[in-house]
Backbone as numpy.savetxt, mean C-alpha at the origin, in Angstrom:
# Nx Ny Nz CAx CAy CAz Cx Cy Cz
0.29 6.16 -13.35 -0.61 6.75 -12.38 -0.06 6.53 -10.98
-0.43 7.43 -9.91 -0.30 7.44 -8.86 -0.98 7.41 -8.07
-0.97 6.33 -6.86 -1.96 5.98 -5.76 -1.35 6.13 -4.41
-2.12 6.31 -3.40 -1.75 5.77 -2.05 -2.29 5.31 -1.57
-1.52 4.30 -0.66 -2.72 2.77 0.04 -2.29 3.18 1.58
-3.35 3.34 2.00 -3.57 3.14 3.00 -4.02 1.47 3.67
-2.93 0.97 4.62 -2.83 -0.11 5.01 -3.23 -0.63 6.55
-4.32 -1.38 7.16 -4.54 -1.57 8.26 -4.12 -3.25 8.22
-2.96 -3.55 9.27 -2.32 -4.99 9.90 -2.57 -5.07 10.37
-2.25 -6.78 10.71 -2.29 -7.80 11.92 -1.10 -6.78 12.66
-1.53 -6.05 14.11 -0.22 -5.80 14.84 0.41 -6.30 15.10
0.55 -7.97 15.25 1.66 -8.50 15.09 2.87 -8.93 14.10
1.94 -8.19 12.90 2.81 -8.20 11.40 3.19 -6.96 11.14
3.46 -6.18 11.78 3.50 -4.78 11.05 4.78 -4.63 10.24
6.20 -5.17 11.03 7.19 -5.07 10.37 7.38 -6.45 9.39
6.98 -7.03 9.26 6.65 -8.31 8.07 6.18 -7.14 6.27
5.15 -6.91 7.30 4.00 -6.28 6.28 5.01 -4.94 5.17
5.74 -4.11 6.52 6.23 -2.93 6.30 7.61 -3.66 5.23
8.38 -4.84 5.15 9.45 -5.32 4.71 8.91 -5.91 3.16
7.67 -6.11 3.32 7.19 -6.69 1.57 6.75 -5.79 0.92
6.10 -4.62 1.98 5.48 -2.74 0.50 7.10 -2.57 0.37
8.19 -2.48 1.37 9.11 -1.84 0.79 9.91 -2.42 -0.30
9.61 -3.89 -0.50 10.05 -4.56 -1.44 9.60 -4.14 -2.89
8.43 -3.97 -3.10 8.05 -4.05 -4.53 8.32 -2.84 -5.02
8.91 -2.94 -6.21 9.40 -1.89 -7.27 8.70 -0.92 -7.30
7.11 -0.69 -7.25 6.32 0.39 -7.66 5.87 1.09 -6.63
6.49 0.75 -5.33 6.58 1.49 -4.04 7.46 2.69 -3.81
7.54 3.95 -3.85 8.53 4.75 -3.40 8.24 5.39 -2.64
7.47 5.21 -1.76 7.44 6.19 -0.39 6.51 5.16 0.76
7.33 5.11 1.79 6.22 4.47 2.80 6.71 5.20 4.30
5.64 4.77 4.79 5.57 5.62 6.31 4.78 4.91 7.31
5.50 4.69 8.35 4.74 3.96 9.03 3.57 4.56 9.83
2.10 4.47 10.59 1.51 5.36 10.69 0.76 5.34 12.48
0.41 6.30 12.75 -0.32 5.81 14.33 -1.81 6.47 14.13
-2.65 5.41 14.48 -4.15 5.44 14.07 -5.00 4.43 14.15
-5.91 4.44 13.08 -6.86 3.66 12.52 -5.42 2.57 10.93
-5.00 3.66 10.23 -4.32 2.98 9.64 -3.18 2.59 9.94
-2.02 1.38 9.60 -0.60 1.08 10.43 0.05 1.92 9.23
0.06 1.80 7.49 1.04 2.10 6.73 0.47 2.42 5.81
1.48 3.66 5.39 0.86 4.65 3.92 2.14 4.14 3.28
1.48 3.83 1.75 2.66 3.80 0.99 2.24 4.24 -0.57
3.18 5.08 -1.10 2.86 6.07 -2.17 3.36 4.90 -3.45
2.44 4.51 -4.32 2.91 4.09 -5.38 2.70 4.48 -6.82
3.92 4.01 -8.01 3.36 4.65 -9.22 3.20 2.85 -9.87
2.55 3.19 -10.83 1.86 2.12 -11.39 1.34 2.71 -13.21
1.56 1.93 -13.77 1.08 1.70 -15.29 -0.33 1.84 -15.38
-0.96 1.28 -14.56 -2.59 0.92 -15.35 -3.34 0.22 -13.94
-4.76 0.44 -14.01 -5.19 -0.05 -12.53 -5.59 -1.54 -12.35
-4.99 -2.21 -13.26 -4.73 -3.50 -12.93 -3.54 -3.76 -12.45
-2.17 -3.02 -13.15 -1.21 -3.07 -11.84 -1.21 -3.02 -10.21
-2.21 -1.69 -10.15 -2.52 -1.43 -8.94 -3.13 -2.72 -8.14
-4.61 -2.95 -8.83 -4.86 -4.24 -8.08 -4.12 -5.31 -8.00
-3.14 -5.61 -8.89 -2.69 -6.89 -8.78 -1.43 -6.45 -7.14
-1.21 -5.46 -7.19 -0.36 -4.80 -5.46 -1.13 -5.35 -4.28
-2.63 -4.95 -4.37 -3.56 -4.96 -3.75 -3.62 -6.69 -3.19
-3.64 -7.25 -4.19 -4.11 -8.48 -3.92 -2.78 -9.49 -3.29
-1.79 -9.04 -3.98 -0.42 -9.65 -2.75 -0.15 -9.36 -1.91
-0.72 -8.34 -1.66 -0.77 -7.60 -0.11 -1.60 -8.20 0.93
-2.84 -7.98 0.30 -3.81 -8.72 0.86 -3.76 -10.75 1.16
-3.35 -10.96 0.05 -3.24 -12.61 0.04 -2.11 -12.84 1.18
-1.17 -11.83 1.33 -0.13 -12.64 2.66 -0.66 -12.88 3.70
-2.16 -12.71 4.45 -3.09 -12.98 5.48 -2.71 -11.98 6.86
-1.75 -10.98 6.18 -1.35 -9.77 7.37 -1.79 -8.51 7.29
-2.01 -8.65 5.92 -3.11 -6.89 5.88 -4.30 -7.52 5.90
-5.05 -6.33 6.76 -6.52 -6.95 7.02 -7.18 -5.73 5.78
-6.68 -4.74 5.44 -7.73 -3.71 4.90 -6.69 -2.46 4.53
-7.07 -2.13 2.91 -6.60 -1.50 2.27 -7.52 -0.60 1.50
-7.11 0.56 1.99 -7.73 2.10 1.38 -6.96 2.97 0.49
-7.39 2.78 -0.92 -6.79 3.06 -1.76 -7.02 4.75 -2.56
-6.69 5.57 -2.62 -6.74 6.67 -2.96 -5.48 6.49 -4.51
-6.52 7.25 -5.61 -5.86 7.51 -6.45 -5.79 8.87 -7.33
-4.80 8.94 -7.83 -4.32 10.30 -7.47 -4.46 11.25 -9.31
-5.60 12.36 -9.05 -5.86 13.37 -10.27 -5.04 13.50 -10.64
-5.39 13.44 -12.43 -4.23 13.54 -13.43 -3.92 14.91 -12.92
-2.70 15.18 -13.50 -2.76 17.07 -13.21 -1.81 17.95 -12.39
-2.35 16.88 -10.85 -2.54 17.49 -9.64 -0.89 16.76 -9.25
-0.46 17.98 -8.41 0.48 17.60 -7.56 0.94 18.30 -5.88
């Protein structure tokens, strides 16, 4: 399955933050962003406990404050 997270940082972490989504394997697309959110990053994933378990190392490094997760219709492209 495929998701995108929408990511709001500590602005003083952004490139911290932006160096650990680009790390993990199930990341292939990120973008940095100007807004409400700092970083979109497109991931594929097995099952939505993969997903959360993304979620939660993301979150546990104490630099993402808030993650908006969109997941993506079978089907659709």
């Amino acid at each position: 399955m495929e998701a995108f997270l929408l990511l709001v940082t500590d602005a003083r972490n952004d490139d911290c933050v932006l160096e650990r989504v680009l790390g993990l394997p199930q990341v292939f697309e990120v973008h940095r962003l100007y807004g409400y959110y700092d970083i979109l990053a497109r991931v594929s994933v097995e099952d939505p406990e993969e997903l959360s378990e993304i979620q939660r190392e993301l979150l546990n490094t104490g630099r993402v404050l808030l993650i908006e997760t969109l997941i993506c219709a079978e089907g659709a492209s």
